[in-house]
C-alpha positions in Angstrom: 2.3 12.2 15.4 3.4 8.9 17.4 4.5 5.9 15.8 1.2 4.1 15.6 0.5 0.4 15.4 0.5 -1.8 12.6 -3.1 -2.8 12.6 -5.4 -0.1 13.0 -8.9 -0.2 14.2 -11.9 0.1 11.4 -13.1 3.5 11.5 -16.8 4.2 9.8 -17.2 7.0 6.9 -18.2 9.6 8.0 -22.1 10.9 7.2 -23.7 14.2 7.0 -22.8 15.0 10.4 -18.9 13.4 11.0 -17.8 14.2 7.9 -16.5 17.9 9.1 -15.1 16.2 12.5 -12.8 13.6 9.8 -12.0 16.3 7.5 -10.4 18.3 9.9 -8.6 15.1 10.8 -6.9 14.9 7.7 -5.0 18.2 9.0 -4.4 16.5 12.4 -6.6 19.3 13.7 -8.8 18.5 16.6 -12.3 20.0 16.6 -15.9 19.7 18.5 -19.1 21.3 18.0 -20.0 24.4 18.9 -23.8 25.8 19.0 -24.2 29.2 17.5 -27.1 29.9 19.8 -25.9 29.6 23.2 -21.8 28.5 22.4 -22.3 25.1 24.0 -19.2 22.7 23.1 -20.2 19.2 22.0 -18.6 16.1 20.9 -19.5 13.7 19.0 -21.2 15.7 16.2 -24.9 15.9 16.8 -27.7 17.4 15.0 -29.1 19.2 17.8 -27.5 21.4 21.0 -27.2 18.9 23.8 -27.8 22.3 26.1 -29.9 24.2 24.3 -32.1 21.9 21.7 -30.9 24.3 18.7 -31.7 22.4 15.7 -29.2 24.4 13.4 -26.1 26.4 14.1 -23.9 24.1 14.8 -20.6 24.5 13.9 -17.5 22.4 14.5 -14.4 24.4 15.5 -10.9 23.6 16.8 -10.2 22.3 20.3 -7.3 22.7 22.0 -6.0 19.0 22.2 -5.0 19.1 25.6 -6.9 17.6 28.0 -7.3 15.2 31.4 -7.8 11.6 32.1 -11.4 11.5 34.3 -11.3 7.6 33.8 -9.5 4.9 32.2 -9.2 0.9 31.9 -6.5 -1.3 30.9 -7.6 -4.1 28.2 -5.9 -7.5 28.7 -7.9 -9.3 26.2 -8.1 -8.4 23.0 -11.7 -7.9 20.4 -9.5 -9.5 17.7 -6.7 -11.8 17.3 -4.4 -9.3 15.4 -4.9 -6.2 18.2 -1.6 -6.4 20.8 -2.4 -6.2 24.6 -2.7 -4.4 26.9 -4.2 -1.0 25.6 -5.4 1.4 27.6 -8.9 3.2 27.1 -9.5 6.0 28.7 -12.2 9.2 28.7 -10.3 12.6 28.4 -12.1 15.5 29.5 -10.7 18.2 26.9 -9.8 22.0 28.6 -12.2 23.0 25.7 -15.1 20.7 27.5 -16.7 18.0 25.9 -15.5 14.2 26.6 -13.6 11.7 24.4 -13.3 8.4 24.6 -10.0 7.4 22.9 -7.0 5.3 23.5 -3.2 6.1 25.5 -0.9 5.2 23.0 1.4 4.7 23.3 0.2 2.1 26.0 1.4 3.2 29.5 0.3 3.6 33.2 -1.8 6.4 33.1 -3.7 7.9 36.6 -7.1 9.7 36.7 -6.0 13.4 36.8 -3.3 13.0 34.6 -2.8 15.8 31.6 -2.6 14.2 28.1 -2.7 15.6 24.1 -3.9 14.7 21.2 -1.6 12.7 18.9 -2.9 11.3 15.7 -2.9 7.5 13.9 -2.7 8.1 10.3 -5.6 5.8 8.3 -5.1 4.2 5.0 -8.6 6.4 3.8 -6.1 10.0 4.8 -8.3 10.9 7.3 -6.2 10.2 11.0 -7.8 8.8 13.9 -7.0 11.0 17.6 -5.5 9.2 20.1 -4.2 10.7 23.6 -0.9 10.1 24.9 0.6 12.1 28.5 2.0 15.4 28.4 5.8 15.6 29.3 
C-alpha cells in the first residue's frame, strides 16, 4: 500500500452487482468480470457480457494489477476545498484487458505508454479503493 492522503474521496456502497468487486478490495485484491459463456473480461461490474449479451455467468476474478497509462490529465483545480492539487487522472488499460479510470498517486508526471500497478487507499468502511502508481 502507498501512503494515501488524508482526505479521501466518498466512495458509494456497493449494490448487488459491486459488492463482489469491494469485497475483494478488503484483501487488496484486484478483480474484473469475467463471462462464463465466452471468457470476455469486464470492468465495472455489469449485469450482462458487454461481448456477448450473456445475462448470467458472470463471475468476477482476479486481475493482474499491472497495467498501462492509454490517457491521463493533470487536475489543477480542485471539486472540493479540502482535495490537494494537482492529481493526476488517468485510464489504465490492465494486461488482463478491461479499462480503469483511477488516479496516479502518488501524484507525478506520468506519459501515455507508461507501465503502472495497483496500489490500494485504505477506506474508513475496510473496503480499499485502487489507485495506480508507476512501476519501478
Amino acid at each position: 500500500m502507498t501512503a494515501q492522503p488524508e482526505n479521501l474521496p466518498d466512495v458509494p456502497a456497493g449494490d448487488d452487482l459491486t459488492t463482489p468487486f469491494w469485497d475483494a478490495t478488503r484483501e487488496h485484491r484486484l478483480t474484473v468480470q469475467r463471462c462464463g459463456a465466452c471468457a470476455a473480461v469486464q470492468h465495472p461490474p455489469r449485469a450482462v457480457c458487454l461481448a456477448c449479451s450473456t445475462l448470467g455467468g458472470l463471475a468476477q476474478v482476479d486481475a493482474s494489477g499491472l497495467g498501462e497509462v492509454d490517457s491521463f490529465t493533470v487536475v489543477h483545480r480542485a471539486p472540493r476545498a479540502d482535495v490537494p492539487t494537482p492529481y493526476t487522472i488517468a485510464r489504465v488499460r490492465l494486461d488482463d484487458g478491461p479499462i480503469l479510470l483511477t488516479r496516479i498517486h502518488p501524484h507525478q508526471e506520468v506519459t501515455i505508454g507508461d507501465r503502472v500497478e495497483v496500489t490500494w487507499w485504505d477506506l474508513p468502511d475496510g473496503r480499499a479503493l485502487p489507485v495506480f502508481r508507476p512501476t519501478t
